[in-house]
Structures are given as C-alpha cells and as structure tokens.
LORO-515809 format. One record per atom (N, C-alpha, C): atom name; x, y, z; residue in one letter; residue number from 1. Coordinates in nm, 2 decimals. Example, Ala and Ser with C-alpha at 12.3 -4.5 7.8 and 13.67 -1.06 7.14 Angstrom:
2
+----+--------+--------+--------+----+-----+
! at !      u !      v !      w ! aa !   i !
+----+--------+--------+--------+----+-----+
!  N !   1.32 !  -0.57 !   0.78 !  A !   1 !
! CA !   1.23 !  -0.45 !   0.78 !  A !   1 !
!  C !   1.32 !  -0.33 !   0.78 !  A !   1 !
!  N !   1.28 !  -0.22 !   0.71 !  S !   2 !
! CA !   1.37 !  -0.11 !   0.71 !  S !   2 !
!  C !   1.29 !   0.00 !   0.79 !  S !   2 !
+----+--------+--------+--------+----+-----+
//
This chain:
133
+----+--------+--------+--------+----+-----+
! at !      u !      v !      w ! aa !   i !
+----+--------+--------+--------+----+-----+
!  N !   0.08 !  -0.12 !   0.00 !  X !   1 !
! CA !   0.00 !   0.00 !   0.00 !  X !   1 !
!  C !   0.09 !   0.12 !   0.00 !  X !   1 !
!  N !   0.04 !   0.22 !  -0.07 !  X !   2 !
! CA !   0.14 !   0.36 !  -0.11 !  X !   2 !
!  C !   0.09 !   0.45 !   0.03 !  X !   2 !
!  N !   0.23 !   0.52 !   0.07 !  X !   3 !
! CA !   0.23 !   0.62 !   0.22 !  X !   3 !
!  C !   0.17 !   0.74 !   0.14 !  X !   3 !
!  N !   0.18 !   0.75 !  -0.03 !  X !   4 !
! CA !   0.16 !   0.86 !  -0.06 !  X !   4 !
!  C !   0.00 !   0.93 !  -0.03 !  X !   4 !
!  N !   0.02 !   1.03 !  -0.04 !  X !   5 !
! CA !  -0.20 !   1.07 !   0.00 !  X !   5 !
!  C !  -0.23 !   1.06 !  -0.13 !  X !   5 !
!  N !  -0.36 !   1.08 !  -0.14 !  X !   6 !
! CA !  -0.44 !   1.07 !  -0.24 !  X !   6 !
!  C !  -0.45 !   1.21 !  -0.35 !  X !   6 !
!  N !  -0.45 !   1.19 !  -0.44 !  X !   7 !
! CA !  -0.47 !   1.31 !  -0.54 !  X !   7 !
!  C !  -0.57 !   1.35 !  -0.57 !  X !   7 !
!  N !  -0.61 !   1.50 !  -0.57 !  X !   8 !
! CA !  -0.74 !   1.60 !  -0.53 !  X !   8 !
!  C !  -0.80 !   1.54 !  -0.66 !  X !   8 !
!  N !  -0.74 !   1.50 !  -0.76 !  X !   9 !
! CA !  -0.78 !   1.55 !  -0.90 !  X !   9 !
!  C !  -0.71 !   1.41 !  -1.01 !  X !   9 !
!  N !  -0.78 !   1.34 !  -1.11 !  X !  10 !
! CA !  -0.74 !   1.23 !  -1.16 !  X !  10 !
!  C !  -0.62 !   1.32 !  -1.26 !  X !  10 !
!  N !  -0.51 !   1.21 !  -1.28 !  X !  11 !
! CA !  -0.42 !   1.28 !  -1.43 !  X !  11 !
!  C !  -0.49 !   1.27 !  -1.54 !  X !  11 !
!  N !  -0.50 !   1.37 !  -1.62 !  X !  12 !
! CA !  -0.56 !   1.39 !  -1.77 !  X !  12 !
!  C !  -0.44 !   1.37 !  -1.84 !  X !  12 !
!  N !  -0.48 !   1.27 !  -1.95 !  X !  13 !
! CA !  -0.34 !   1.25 !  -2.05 !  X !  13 !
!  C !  -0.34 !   1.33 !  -2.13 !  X !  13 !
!  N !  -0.20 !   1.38 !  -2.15 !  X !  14 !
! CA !  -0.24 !   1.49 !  -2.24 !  X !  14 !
!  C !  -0.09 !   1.49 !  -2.30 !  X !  14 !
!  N !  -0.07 !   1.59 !  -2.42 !  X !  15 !
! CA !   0.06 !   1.60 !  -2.45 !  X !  15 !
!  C !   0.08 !   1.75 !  -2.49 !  X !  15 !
!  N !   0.21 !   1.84 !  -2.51 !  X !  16 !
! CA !   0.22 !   1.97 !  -2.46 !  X !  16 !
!  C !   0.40 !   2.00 !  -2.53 !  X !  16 !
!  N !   0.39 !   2.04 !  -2.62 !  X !  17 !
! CA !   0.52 !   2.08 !  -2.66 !  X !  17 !
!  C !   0.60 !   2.17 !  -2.60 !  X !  17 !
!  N !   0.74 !   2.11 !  -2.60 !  X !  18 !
! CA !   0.83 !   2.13 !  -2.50 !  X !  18 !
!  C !   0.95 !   2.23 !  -2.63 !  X !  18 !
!  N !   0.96 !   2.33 !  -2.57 !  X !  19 !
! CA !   0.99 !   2.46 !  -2.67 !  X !  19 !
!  C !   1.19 !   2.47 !  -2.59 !  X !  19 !
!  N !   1.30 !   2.47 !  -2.66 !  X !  20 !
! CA !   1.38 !   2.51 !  -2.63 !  X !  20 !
!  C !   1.43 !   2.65 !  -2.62 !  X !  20 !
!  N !   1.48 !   2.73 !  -2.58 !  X !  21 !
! CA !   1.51 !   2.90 !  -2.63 !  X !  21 !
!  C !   1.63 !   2.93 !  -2.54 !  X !  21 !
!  N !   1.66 !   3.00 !  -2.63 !  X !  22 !
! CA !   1.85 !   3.05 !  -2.54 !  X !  22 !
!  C !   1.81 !   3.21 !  -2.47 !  X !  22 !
!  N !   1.70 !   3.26 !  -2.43 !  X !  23 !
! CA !   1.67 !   3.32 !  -2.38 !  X !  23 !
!  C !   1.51 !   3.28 !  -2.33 !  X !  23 !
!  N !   1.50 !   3.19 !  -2.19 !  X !  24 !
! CA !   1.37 !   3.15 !  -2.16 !  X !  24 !
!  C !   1.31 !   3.27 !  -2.07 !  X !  24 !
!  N !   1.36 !   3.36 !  -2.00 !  X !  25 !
! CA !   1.25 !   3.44 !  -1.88 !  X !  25 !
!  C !   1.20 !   3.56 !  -2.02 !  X !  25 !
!  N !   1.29 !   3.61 !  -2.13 !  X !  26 !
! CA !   1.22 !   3.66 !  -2.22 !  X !  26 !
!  C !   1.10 !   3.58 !  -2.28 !  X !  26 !
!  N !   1.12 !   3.45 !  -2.33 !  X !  27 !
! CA !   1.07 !   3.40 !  -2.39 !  X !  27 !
!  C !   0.93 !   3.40 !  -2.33 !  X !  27 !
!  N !   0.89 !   3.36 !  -2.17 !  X !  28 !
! CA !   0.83 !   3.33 !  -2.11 !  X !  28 !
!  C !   0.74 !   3.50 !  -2.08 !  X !  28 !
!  N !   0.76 !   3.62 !  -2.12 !  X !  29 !
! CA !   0.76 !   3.73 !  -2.10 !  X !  29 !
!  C !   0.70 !   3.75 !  -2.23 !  X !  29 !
!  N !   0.68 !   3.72 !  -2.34 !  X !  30 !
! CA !   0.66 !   3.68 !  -2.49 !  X !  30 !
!  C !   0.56 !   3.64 !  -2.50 !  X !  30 !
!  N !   0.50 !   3.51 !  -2.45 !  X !  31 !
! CA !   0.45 !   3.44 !  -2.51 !  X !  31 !
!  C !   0.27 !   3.53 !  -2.41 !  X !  31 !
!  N !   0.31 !   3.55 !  -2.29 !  X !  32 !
! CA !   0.26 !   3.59 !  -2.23 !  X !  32 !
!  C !   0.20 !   3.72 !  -2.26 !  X !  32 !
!  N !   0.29 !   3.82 !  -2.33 !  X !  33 !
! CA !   0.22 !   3.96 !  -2.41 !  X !  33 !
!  C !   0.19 !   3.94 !  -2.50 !  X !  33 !
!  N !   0.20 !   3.80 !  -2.61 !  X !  34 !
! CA !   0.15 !   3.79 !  -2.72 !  X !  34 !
!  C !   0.03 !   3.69 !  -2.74 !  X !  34 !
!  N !   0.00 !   3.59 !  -2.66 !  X !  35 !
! CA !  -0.10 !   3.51 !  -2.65 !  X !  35 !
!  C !  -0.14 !   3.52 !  -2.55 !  X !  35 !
!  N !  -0.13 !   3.59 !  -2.44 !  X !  36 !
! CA !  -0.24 !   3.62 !  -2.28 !  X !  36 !
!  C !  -0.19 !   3.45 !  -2.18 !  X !  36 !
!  N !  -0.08 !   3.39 !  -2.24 !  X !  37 !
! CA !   0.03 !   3.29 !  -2.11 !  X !  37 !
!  C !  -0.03 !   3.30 !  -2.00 !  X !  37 !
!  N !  -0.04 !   3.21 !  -1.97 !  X !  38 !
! CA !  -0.03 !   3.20 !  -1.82 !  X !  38 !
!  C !   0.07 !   3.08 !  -1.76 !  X !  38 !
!  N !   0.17 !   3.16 !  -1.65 !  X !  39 !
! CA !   0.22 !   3.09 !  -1.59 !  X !  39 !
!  C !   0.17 !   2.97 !  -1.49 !  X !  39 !
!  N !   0.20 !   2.85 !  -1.54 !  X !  40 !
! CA !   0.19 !   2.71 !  -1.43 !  X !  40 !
!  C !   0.27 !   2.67 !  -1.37 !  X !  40 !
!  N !   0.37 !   2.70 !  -1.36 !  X !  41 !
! CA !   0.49 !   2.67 !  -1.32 !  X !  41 !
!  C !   0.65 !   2.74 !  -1.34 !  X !  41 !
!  N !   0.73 !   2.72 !  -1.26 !  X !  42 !
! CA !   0.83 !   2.80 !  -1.28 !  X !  42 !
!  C !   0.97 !   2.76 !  -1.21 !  X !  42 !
!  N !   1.05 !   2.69 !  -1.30 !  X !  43 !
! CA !   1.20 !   2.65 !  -1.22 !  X !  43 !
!  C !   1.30 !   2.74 !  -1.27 !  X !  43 !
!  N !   1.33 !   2.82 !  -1.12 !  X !  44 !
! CA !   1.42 !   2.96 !  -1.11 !  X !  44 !
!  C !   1.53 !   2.91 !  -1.07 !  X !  44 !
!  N !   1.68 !   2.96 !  -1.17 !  X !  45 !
! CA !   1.80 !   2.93 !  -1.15 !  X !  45 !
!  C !   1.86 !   3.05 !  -1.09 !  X !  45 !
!  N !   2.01 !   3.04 !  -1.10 !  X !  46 !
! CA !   2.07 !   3.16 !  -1.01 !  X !  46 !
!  C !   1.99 !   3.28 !  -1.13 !  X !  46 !
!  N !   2.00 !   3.37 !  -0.99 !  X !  47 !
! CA !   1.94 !   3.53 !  -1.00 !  X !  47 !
!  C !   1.83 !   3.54 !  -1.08 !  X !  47 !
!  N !   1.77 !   3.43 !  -1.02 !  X !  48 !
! CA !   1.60 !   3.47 !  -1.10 !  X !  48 !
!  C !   1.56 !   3.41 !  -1.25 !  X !  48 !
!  N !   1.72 !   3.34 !  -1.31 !  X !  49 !
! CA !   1.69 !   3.31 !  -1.42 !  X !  49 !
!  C !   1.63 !   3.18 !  -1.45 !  X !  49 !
!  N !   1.54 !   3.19 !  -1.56 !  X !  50 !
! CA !   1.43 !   3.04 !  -1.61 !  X !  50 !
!  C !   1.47 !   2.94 !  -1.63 !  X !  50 !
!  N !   1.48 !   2.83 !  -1.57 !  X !  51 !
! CA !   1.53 !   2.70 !  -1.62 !  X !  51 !
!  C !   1.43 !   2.64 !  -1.65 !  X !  51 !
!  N !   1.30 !   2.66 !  -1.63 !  X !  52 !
! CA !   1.21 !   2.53 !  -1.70 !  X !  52 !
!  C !   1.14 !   2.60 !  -1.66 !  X !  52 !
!  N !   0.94 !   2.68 !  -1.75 !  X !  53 !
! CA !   0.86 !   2.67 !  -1.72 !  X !  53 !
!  C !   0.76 !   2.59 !  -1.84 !  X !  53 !
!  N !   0.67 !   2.56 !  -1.73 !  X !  54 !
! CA !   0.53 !   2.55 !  -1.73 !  X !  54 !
!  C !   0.40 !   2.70 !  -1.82 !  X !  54 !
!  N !   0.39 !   2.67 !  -1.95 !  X !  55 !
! CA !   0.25 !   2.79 !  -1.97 !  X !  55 !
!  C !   0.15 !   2.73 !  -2.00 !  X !  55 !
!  N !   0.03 !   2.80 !  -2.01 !  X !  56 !
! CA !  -0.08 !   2.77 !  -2.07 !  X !  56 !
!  C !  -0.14 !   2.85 !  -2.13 !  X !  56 !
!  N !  -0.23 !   2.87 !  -2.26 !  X !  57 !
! CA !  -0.28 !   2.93 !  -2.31 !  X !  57 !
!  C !  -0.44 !   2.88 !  -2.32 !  X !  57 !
!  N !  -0.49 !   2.95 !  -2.21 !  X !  58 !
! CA !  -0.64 !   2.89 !  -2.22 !  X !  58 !
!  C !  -0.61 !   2.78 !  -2.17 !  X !  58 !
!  N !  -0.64 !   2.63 !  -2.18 !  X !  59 !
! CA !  -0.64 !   2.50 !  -2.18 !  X !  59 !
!  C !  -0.56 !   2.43 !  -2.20 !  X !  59 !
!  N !  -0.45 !   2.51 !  -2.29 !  X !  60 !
! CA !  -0.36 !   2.46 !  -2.39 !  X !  60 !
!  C !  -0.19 !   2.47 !  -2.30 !  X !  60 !
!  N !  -0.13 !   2.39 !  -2.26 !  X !  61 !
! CA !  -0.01 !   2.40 !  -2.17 !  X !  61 !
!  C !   0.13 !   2.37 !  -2.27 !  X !  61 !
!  N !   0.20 !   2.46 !  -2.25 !  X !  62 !
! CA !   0.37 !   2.41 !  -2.34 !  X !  62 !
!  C !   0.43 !   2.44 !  -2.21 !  X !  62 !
!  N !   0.51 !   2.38 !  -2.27 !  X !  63 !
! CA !   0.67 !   2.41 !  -2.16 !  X !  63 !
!  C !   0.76 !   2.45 !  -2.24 !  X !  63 !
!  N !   0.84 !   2.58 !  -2.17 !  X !  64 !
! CA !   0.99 !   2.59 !  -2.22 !  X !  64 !
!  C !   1.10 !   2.56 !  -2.12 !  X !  64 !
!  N !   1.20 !   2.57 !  -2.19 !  X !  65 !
! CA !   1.32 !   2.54 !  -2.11 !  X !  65 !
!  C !   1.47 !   2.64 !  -2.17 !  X !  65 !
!  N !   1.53 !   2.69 !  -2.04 !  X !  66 !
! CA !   1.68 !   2.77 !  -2.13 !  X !  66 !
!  C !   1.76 !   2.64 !  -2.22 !  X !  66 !
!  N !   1.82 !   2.68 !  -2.33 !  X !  67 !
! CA !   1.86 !   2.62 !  -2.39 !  X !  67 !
!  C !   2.00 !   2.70 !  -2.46 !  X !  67 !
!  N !   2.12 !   2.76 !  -2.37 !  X !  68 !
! CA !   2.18 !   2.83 !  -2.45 !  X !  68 !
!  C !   2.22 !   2.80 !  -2.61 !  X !  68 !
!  N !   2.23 !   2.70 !  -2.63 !  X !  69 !
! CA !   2.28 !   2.61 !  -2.77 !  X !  69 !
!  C !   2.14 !   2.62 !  -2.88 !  X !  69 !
!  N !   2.03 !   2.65 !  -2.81 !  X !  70 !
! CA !   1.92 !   2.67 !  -2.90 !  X !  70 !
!  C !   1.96 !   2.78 !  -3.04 !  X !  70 !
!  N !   1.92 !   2.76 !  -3.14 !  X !  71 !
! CA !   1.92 !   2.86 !  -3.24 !  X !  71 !
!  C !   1.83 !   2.82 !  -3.34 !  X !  71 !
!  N !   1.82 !   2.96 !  -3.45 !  X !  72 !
! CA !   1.71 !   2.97 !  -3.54 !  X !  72 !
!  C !   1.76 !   2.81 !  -3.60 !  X !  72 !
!  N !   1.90 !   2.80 !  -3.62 !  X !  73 !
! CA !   1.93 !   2.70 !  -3.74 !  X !  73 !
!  C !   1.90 !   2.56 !  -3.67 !  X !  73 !
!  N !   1.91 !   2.51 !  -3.58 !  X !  74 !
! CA !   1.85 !   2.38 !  -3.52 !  X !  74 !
!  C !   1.71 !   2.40 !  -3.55 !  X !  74 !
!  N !   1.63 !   2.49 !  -3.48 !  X !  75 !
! CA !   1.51 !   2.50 !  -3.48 !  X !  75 !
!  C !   1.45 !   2.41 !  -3.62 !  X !  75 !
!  N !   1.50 !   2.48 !  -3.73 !  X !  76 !
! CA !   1.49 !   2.51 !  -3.83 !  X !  76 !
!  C !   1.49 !   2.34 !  -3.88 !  X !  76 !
!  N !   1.58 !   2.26 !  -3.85 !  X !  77 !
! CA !   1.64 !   2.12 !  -3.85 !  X !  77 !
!  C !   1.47 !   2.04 !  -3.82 !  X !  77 !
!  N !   1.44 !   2.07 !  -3.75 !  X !  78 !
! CA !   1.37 !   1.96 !  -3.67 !  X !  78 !
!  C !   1.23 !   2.02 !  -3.68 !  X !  78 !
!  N !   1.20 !   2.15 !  -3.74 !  X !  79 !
! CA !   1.08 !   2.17 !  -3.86 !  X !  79 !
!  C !   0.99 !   2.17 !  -3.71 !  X !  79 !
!  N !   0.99 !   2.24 !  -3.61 !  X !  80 !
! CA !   0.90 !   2.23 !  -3.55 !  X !  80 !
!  C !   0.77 !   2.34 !  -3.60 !  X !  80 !
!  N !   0.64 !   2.30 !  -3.58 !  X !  81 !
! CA !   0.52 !   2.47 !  -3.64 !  X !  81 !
!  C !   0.46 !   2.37 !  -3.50 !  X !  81 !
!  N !   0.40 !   2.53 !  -3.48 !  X !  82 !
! CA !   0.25 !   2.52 !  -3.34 !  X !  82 !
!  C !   0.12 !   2.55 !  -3.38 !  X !  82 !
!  N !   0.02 !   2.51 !  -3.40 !  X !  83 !
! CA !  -0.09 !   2.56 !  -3.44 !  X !  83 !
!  C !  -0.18 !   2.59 !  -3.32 !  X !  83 !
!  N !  -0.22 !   2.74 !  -3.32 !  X !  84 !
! CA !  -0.28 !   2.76 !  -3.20 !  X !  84 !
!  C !  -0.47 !   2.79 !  -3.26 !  X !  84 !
!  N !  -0.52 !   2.75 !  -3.17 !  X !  85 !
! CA !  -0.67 !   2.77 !  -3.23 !  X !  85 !
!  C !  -0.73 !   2.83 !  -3.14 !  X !  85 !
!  N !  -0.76 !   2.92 !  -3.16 !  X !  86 !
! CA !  -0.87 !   3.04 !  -3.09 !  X !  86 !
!  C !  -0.95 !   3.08 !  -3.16 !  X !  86 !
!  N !  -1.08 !   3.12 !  -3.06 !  X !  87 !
! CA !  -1.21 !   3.23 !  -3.13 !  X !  87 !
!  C !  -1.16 !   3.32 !  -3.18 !  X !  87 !
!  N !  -1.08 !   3.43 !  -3.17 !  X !  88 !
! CA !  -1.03 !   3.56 !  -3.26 !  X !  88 !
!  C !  -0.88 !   3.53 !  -3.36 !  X !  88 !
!  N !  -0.87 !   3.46 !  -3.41 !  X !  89 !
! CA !  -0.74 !   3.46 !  -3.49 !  X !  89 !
!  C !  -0.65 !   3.59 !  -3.51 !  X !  89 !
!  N !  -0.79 !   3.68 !  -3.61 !  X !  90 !
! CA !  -0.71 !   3.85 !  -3.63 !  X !  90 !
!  C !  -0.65 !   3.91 !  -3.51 !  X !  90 !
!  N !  -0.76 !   3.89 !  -3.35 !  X !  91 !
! CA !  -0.65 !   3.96 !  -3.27 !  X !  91 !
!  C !  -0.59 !   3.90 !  -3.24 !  X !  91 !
!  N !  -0.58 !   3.76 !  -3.18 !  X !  92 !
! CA !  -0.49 !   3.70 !  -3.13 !  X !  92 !
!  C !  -0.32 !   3.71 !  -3.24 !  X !  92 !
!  N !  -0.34 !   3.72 !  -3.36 !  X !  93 !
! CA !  -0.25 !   3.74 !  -3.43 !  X !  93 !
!  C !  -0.13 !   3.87 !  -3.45 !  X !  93 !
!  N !  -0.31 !   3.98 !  -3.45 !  X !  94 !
! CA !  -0.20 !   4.11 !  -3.41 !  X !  94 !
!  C !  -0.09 !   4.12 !  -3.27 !  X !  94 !
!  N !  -0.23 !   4.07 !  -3.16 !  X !  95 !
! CA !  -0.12 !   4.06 !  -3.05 !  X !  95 !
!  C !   0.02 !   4.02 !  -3.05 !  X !  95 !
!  N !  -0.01 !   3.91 !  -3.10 !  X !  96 !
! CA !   0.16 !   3.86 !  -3.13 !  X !  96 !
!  C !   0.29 !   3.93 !  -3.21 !  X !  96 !
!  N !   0.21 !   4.03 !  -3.32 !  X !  97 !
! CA !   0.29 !   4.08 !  -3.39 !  X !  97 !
!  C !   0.33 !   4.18 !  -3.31 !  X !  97 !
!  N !   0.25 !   4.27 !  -3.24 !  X !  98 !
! CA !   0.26 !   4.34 !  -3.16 !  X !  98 !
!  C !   0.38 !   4.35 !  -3.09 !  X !  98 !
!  N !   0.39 !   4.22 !  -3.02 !  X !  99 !
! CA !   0.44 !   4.16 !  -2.93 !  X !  99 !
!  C !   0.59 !   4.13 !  -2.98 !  X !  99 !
!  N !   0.63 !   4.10 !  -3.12 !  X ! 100 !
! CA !   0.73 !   4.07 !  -3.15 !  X ! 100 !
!  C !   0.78 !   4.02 !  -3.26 !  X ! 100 !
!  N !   0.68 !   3.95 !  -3.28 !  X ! 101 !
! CA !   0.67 !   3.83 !  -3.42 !  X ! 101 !
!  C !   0.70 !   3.90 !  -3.53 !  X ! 101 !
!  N !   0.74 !   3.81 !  -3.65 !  X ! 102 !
! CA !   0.71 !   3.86 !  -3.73 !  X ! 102 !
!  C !   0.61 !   3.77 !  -3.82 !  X ! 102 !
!  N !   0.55 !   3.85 !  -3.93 !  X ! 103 !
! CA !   0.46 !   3.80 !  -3.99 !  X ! 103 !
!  C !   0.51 !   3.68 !  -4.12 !  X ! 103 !
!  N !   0.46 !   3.62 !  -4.13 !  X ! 104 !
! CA !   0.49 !   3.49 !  -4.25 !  X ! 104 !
!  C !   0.36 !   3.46 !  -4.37 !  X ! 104 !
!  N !   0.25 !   3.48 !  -4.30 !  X ! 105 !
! CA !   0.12 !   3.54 !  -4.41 !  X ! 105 !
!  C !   0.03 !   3.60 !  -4.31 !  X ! 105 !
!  N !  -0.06 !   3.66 !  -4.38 !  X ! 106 !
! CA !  -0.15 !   3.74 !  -4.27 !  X ! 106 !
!  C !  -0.26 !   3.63 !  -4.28 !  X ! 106 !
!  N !  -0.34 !   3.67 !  -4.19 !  X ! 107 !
! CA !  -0.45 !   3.61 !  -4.14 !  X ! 107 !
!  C !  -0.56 !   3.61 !  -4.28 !  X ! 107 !
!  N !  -0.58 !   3.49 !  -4.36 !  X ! 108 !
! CA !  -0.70 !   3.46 !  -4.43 !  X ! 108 !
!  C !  -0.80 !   3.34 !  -4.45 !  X ! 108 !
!  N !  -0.88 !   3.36 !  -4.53 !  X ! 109 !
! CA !  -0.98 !   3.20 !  -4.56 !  X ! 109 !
!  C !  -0.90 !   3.09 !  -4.60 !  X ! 109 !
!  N !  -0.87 !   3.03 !  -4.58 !  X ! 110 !
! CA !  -0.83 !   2.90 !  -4.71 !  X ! 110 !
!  C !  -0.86 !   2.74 !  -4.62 !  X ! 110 !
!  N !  -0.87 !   2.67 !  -4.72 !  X ! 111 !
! CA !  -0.90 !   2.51 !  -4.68 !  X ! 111 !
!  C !  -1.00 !   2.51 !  -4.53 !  X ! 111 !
!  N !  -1.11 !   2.60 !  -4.52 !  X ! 112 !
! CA !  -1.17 !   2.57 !  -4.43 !  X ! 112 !
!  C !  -1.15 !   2.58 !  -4.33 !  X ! 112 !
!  N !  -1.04 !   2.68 !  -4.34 !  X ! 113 !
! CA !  -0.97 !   2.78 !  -4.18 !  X ! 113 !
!  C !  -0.95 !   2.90 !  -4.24 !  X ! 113 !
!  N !  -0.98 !   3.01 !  -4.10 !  X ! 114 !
! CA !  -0.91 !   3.17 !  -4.09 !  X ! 114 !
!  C !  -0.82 !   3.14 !  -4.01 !  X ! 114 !
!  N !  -0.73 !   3.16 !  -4.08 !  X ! 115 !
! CA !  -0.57 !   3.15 !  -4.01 !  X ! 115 !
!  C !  -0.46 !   3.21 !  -4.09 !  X ! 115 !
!  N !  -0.35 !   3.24 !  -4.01 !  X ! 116 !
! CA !  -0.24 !   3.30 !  -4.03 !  X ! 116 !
!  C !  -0.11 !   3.30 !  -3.93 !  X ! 116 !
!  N !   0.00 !   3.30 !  -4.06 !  X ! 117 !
! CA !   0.14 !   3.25 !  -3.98 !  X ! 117 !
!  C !   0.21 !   3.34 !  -3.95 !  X ! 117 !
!  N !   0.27 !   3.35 !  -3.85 !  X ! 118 !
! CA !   0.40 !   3.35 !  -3.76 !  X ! 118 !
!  C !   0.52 !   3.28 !  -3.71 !  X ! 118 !
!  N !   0.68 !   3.41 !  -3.70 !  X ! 119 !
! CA !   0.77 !   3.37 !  -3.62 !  X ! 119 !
!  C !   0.77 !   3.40 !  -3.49 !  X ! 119 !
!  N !   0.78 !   3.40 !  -3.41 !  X ! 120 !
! CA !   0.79 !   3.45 !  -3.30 !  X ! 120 !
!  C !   0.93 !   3.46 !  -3.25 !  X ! 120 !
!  N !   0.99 !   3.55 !  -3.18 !  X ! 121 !
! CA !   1.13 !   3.63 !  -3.15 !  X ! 121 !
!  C !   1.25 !   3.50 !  -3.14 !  X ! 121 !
!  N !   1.18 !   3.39 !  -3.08 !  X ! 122 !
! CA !   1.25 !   3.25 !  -3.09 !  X ! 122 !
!  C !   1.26 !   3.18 !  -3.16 !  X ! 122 !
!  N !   1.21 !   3.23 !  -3.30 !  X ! 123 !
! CA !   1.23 !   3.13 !  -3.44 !  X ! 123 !
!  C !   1.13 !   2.99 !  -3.44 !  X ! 123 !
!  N !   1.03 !   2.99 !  -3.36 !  X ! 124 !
! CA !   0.95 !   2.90 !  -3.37 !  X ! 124 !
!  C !   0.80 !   2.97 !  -3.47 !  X ! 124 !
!  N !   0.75 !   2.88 !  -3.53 !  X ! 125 !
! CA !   0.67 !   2.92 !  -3.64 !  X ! 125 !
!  C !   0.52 !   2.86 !  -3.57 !  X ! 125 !
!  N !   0.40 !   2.94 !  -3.59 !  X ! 126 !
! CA !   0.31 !   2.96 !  -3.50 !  X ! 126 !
!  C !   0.20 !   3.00 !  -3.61 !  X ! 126 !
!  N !   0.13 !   2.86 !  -3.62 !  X ! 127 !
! CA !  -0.02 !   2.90 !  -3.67 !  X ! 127 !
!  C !  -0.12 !   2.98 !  -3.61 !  X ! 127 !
!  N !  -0.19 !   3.07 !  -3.64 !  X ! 128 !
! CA !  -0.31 !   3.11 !  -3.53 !  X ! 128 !
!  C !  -0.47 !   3.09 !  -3.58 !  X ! 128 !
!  N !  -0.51 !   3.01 !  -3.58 !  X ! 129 !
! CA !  -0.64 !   3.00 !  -3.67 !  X ! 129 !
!  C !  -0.75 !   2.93 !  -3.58 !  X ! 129 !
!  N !  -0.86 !   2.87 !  -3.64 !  X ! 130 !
! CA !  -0.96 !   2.85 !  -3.61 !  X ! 130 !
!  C !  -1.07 !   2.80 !  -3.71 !  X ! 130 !
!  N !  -1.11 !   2.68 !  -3.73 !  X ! 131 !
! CA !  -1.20 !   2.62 !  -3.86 !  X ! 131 !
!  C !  -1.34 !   2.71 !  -3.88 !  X ! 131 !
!  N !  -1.35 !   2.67 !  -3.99 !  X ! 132 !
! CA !  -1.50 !   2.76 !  -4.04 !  X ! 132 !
!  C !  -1.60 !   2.67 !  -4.02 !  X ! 132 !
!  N !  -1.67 !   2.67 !  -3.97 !  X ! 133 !
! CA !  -1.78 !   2.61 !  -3.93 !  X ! 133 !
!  C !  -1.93 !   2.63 !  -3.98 !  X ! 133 !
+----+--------+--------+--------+----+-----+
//
C-alpha cells in the first residue's frame, strides 16, 4: 500500500510541446504579451533566471526550457510549427505581432480555416487560426 496521500484530482493524459530558447525568462515574458500565457509553473535558477517553465494558453499547456545552444538554425532542422486555435485569430494574431513576431502570411480563408502565420522572437513558427464552421 502507497504512504503517498491521495490526489485531489485524476491525471488527464495529455501531450504539450516542449519549446527550447537561449533566452527562456524573455521567452516566457513573450508568449505571455502575445498570446495572454499564463504561468503554471516556474523552475528559477541563479538570480532569477528560467530553467524550466510551465505555460498555458487557455487549456492549452507548453513548456519551455533555457537552452543556451538553442538557435534559429537547429530549430529550423527539426521543422518544429504550433498551431494555435482560438475564437479571434485576427487579434490573437496582431497581439503577437505586436508583441514581436514577425509576420509569414496574414491572417486569411483557405482550406476551411481563418488563419495565419508566424515567427515569433525565438524562431518558432506559430499557426493562429480557427475552422470555419
């Protein structure tokens, strides 16, 4: 029998992309002015700096982590894109730009989505859309 106590709450399986960046307390500063982030967690190294967080957007949880060795050109290797789906695409999109991104197409109709791409400051490429229904 386990000494451990019992859990308030069952585990939901879920899965949640794990983001490298050679700048994570920016990154995590980022994601937060450009998609409304919310912090879930937070592993603080010397002087405050991010070794591992926890976000979520709405429902939706990533993690990053510092990665000094991280760069556009790995990124780039391993072809990571995020597709994020929200009720407002256009603002959630500007926000981002706003925020830092740069733009890759603007926000339109096609294949039965309004959507539109993004870089964001860390070279990760970032759908923002939402199906037509």
């Amino acid at each position: 029998m386990s000494s451990d106590p019992p859990m308030s709450e069952p585990i939901k399986t879920s899965i949640a992309p794990w983001l490298s960046v050679n700048r994570a307390a920016e990154a995590v500063s980022y994601y937060q002015a450009a998609f409304g982030a919310v912090e879930r967690y937070c592993l603080e190294g010397e002087e405050g700096s991010v070794v591992v967080a926890q976000l979520a957007i709405g429902e939706a949880d990533f993690w990053l982590q510092e990665d000094s060795d991280s760069s556009q050109e790995s990124r780039d290797r391993r072809s990571i894109r995020l597709i994020l789906t929200v009720a407002d695409p256009d603002a959630v999109f500007e926000q981002a730009i706003t925020a830092g991104a740069t733009e890759v197409f603007a926000v339109s109709e096609e294949h039965g989505w309004r959507i539109g791409c993004l870089i964001d400051p860390f070279g990760y490429h970032w759908e923002i859309g939402k199906p037509l229904r």
